[in-house]
C-alpha positions as a Markdown table, in Angstrom:
| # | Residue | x | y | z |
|---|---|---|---|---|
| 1 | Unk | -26.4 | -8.8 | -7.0 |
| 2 | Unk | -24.8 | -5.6 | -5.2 |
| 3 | Unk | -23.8 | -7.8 | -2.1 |
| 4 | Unk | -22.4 | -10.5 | -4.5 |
| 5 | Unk | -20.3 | -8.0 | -6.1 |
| 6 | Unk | -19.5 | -6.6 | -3.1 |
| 7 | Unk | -17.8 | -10.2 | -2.1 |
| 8 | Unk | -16.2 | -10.4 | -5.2 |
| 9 | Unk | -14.1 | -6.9 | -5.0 |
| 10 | Unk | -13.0 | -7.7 | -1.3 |
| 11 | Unk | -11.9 | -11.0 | -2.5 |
| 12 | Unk | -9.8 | -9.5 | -4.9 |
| 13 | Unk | -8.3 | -6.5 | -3.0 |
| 14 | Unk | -7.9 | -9.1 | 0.2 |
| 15 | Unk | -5.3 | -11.1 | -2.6 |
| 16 | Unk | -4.3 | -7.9 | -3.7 |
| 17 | Unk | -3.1 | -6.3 | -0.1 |
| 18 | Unk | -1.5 | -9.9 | 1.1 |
| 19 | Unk | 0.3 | -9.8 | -2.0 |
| 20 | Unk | 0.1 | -6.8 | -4.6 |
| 21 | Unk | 2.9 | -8.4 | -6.8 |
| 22 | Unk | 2.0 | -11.9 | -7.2 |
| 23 | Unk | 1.4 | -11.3 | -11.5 |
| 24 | Unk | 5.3 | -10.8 | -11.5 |
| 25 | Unk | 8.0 | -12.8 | -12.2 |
| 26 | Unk | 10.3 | -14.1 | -9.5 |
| 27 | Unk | 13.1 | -11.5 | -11.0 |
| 28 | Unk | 10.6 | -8.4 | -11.3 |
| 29 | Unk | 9.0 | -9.3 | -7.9 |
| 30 | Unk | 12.7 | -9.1 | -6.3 |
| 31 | Unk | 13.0 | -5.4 | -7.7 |
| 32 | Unk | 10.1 | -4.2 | -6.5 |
| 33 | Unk | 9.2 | -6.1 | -2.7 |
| 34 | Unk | 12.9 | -5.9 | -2.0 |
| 35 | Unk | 14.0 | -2.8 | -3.5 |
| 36 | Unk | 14.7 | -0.8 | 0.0 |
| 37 | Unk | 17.4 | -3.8 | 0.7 |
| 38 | Unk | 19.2 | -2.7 | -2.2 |
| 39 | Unk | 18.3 | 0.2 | -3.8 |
| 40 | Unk | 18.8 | 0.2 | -8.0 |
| 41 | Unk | 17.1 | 3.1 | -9.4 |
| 42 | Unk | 20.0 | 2.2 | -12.6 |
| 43 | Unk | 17.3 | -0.9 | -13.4 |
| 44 | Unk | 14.4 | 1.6 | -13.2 |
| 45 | Unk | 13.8 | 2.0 | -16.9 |
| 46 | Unk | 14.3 | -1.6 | -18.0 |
| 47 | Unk | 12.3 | -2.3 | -15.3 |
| 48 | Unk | 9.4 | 0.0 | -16.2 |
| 49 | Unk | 9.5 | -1.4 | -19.9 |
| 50 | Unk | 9.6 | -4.8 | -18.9 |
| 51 | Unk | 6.2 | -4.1 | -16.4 |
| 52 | Unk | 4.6 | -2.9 | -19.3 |
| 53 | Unk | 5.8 | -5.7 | -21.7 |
| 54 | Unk | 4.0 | -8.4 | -19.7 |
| 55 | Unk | 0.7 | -6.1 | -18.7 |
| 56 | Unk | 1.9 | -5.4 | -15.4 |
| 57 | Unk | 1.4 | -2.0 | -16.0 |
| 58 | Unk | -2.2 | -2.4 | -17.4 |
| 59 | Unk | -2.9 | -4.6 | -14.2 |
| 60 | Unk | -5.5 | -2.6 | -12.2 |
| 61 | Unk | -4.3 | -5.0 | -9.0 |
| 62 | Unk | -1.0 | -4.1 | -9.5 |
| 63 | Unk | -1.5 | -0.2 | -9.8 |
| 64 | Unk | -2.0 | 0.8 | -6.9 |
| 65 | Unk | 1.4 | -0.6 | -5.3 |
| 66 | Unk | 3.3 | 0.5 | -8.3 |
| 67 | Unk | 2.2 | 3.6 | -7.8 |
| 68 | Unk | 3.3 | 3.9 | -4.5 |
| 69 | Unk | 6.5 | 2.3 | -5.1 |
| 70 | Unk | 7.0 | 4.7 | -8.0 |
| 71 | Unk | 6.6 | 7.7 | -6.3 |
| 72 | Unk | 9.4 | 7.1 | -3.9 |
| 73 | Unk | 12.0 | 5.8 | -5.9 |
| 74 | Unk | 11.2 | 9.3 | -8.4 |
| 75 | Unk | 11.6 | 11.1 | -4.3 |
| 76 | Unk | 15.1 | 9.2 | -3.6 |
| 77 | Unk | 16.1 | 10.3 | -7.6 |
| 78 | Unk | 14.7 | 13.2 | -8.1 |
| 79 | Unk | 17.8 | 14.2 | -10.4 |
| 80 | Unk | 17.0 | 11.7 | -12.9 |
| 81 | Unk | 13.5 | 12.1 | -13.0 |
| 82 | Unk | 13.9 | 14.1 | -16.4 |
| 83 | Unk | 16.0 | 11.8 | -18.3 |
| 84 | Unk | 13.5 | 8.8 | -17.0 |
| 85 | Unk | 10.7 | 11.0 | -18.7 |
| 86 | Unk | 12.4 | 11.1 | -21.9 |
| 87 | Unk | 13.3 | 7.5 | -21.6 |
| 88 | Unk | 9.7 | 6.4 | -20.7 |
| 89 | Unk | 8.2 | 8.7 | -23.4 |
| 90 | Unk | 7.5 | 5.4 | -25.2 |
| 91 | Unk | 4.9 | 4.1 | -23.2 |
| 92 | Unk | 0.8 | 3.7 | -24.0 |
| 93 | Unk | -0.5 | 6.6 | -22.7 |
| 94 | Unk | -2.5 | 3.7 | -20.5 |
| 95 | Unk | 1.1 | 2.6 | -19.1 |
| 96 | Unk | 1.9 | 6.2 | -18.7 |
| 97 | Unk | -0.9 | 6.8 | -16.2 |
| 98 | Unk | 0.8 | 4.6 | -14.1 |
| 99 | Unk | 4.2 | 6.9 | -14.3 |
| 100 | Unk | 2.4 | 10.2 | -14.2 |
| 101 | Unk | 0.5 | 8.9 | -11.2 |
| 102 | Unk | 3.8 | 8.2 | -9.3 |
| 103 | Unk | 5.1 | 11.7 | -10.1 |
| 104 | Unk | 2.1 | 13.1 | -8.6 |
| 105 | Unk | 2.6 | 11.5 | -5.2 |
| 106 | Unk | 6.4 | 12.1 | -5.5 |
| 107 | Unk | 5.4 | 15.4 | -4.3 |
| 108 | Unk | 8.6 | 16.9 | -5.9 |
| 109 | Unk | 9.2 | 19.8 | -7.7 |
| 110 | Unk | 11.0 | 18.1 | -10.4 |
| 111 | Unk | 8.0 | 15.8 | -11.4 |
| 112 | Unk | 5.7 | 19.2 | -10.7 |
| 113 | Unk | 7.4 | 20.9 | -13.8 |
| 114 | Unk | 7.2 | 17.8 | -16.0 |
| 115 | Unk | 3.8 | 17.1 | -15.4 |
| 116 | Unk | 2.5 | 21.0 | -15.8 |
| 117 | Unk | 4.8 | 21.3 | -19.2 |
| 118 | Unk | 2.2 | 18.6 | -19.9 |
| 119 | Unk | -1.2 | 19.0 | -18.4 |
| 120 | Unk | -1.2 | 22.3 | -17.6 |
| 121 | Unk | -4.0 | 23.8 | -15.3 |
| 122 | Unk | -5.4 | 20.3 | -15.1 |
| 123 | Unk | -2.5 | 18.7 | -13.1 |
| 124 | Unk | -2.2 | 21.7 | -10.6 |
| 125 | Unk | -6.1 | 20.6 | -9.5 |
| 126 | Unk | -5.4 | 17.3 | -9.6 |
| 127 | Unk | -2.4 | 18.2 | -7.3 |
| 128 | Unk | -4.1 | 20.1 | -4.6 |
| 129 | Unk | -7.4 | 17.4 | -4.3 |
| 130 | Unk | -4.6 | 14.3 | -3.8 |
| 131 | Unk | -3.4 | 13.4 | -0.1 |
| 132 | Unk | -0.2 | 12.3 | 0.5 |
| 133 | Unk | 0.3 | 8.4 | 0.4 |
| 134 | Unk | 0.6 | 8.3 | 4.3 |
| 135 | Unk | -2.0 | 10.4 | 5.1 |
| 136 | Unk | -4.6 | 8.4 | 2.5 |
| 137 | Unk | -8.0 | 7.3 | 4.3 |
| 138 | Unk | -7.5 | 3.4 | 5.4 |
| 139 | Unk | -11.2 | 2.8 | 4.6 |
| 140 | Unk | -10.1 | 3.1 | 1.1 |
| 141 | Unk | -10.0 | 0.5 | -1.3 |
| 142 | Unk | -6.3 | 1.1 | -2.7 |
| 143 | Unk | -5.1 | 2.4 | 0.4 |
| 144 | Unk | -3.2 | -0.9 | 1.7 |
| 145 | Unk | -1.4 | -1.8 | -1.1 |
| 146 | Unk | -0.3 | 1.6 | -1.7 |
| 147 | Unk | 1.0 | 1.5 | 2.1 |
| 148 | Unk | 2.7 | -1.8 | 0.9 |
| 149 | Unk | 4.2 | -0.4 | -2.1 |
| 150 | Unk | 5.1 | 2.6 | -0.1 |
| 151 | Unk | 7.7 | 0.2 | 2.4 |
| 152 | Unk | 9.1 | -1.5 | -0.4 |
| 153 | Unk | 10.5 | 1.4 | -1.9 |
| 154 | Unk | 11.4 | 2.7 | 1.6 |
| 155 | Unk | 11.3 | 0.4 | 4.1 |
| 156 | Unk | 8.9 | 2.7 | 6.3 |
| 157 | Unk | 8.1 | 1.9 | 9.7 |
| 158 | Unk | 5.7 | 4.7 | 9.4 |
| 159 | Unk | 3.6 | 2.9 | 6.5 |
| 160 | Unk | 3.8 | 0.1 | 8.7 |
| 161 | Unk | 1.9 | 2.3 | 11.7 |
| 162 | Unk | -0.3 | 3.5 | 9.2 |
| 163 | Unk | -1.4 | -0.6 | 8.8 |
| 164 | Unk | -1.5 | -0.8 | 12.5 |
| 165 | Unk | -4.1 | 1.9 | 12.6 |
| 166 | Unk | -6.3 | -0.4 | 10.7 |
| 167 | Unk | -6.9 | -2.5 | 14.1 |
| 168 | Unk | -8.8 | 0.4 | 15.5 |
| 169 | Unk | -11.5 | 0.1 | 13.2 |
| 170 | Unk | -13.0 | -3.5 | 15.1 |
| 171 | Unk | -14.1 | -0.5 | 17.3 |
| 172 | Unk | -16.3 | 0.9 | 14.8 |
| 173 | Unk | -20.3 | 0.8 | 14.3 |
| 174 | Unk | -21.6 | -1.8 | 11.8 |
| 175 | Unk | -24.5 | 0.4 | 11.0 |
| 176 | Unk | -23.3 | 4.3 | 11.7 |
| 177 | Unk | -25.7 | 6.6 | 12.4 |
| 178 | Unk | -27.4 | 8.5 | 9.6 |
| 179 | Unk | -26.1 | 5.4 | 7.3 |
| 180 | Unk | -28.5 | 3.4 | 5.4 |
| 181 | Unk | -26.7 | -0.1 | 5.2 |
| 182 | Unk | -27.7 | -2.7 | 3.0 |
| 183 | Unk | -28.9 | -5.7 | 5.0 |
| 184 | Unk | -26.5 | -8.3 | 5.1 |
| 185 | Unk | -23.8 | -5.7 | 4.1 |
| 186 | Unk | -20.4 | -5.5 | 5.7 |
| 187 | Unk | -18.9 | -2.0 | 5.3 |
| 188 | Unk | -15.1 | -1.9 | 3.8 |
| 189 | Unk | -14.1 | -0.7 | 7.0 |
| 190 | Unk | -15.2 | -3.3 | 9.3 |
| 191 | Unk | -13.0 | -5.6 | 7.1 |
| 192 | Unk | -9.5 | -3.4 | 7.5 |
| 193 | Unk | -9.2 | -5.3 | 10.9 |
| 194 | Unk | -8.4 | -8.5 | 9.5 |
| 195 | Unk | -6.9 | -7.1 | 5.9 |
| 196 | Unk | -4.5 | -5.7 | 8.3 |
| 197 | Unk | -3.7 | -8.9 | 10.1 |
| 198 | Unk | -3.2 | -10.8 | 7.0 |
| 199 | Unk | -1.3 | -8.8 | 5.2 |
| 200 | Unk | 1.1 | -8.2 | 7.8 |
| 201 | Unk | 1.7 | -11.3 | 8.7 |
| 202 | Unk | 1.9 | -12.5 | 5.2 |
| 203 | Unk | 4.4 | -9.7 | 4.7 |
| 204 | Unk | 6.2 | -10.2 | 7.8 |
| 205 | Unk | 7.6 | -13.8 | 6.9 |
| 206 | Unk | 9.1 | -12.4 | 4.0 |
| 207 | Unk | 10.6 | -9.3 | 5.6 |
| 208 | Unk | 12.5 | -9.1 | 9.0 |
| 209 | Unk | 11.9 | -5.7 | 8.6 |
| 210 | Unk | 8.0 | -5.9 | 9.2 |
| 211 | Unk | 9.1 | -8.0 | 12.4 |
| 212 | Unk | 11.6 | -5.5 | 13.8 |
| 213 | Unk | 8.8 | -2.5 | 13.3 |
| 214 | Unk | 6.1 | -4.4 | 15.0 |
| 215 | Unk | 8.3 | -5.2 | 17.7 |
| 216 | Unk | 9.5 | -1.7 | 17.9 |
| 217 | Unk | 5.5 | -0.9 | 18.2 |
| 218 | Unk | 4.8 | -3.1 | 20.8 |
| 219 | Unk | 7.2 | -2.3 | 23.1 |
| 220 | Unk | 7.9 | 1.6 | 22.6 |
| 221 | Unk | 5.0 | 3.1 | 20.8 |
| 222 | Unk | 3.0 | 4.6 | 23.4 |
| 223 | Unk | 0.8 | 6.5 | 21.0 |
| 224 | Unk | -0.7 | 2.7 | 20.5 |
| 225 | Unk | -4.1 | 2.0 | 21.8 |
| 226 | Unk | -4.9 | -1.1 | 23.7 |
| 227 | Unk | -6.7 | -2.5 | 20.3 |
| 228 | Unk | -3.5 | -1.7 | 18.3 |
| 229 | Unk | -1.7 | -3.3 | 20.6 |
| 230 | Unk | -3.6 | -6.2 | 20.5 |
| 231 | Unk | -3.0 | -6.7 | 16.5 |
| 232 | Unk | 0.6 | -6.4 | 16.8 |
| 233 | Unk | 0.8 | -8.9 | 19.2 |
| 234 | Unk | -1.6 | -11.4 | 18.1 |
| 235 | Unk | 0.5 | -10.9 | 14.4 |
| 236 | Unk | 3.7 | -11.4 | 16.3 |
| 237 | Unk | 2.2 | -14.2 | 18.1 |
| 238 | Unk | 0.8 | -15.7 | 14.2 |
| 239 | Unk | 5.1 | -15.8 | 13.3 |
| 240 | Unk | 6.4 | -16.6 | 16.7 |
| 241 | Unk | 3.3 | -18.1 | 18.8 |
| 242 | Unk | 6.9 | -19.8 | 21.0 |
| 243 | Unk | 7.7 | -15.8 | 22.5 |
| 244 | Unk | 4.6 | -14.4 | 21.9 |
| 245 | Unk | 2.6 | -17.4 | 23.2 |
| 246 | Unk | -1.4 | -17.4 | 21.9 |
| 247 | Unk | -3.8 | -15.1 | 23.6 |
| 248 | Unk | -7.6 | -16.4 | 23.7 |
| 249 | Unk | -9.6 | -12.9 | 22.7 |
| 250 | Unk | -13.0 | -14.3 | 22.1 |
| 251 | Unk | -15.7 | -13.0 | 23.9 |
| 252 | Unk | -13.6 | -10.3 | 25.2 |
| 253 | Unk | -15.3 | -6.6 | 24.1 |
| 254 | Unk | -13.2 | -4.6 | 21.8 |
């Protein structure tokens, strides 16, 4: 039963990461994949009410690259931040998790004095035990999708490295030491590899952007280790197998 559930969560955060805004319409989805082409933080309200009008908001898939995505268009507009507050006060306080979380990883003062006026104490904990979004462990379930909704408020090619990083862990044990693992059991982590892979490339055919980072990567990065390297190239090769012709890794030790 644990194993079987197991399957089912990585099924659903594997369509989550490829693509974390597939329960929105064609219009929404445009506002929020595409926002760093064309920044509107005007439409940020009416967008907000109209992600909790059809349960986007509620959508525990969705959250996580909301959230992200939230966070830095509060960051870019930190000066409006108080009249979107006001604006938003209408929200379920369900839907208003979604907001308050945002402000949190804004990491600006502006959403620090909004969100102490209202939890007091409570928020200045919360505060100091949450990472910033591109420092978040990658063996973490919401990690990716908040990476994704991270460059699609911004563009990043650093939330794009941070996905590269994912490669390295093909290196890592399948049973670490001091670890009792199930039998049959795959950790999270052993998985990252290929989440990695497929949401880049599924991301990268949508956005020349992803294509002109990994390129970058590949040929100036030299923080990138030979497994990194690897990934890039076999997801550039996955878009453009013509210049980055097919490269046979099997049975090759990673």
């Amino acid at each position: 039963m644990g194993n079987l559930l197991f399957r089912l969560l990585t099924l659903i955060f594997l369509v989550a990461v490829i693509n974390p805004v597939l329960v929105h319409s064609e219009e929404e989805k445009d506002y929020l994949e595409f926002y760093y082409q064309d920044p509107q933080p005007e439409r940020f309200v009416e967008q907000m009410k109209n992600w909790a009008k059809d349960g986007t908001l509620q959508n525990p898939h969705a959250r996580p690259a909301l959230i992200a995505f939230i966070s830095q268009v509060i960051r870019a507009n930190r000066e409006l931040l108080g009249d979107w507050f006001v604006a938003l006060s209408g929200l379920t306080p369900d839907q208003k998790k979604v907001l308050f979380t945002g402000m949190l990883y804004s990491r600006t003062t502006e959403a620090d004095k909004l969100l102490t006026d209202t939890f007091g104490e409570k928020y200045e904990e919360q505060k100091v035990e949450t990472d910033k979004i591109l420092e978040l462990r990658l063996d973490k379930e919401n990690t990716l999708d908040m990476l994704w909704g991270f460059f699609y408020a911004t563009g990043s090619e650093t939330a794009v490295r941070r996905l590269v990083e994912c490669f390295q862990f093909a290196n890592a044990p399948d049973n670490p030491e001091g670890v009792a693992v199930p039998k049959g059991y795959k950790p999270l982590y052993k998985q990252l590899p290929d989440f990695a892979f497929r949401s880049l490339c599924a991301n990268a055919e949508r956005h020349p952007r992803v294509v002109e980072i990994l390129e970058k990567l590949l040929k100036e990065d030299k923080s990138l280790s030979r497994i990194e390297k690897e990934g890039v190239y076999d997801v550039l090769s996955e878009l453009n197998p013509d210049k980055y012709p097919f490269v046979d890794r099997s049975g090759r030790s990673v």
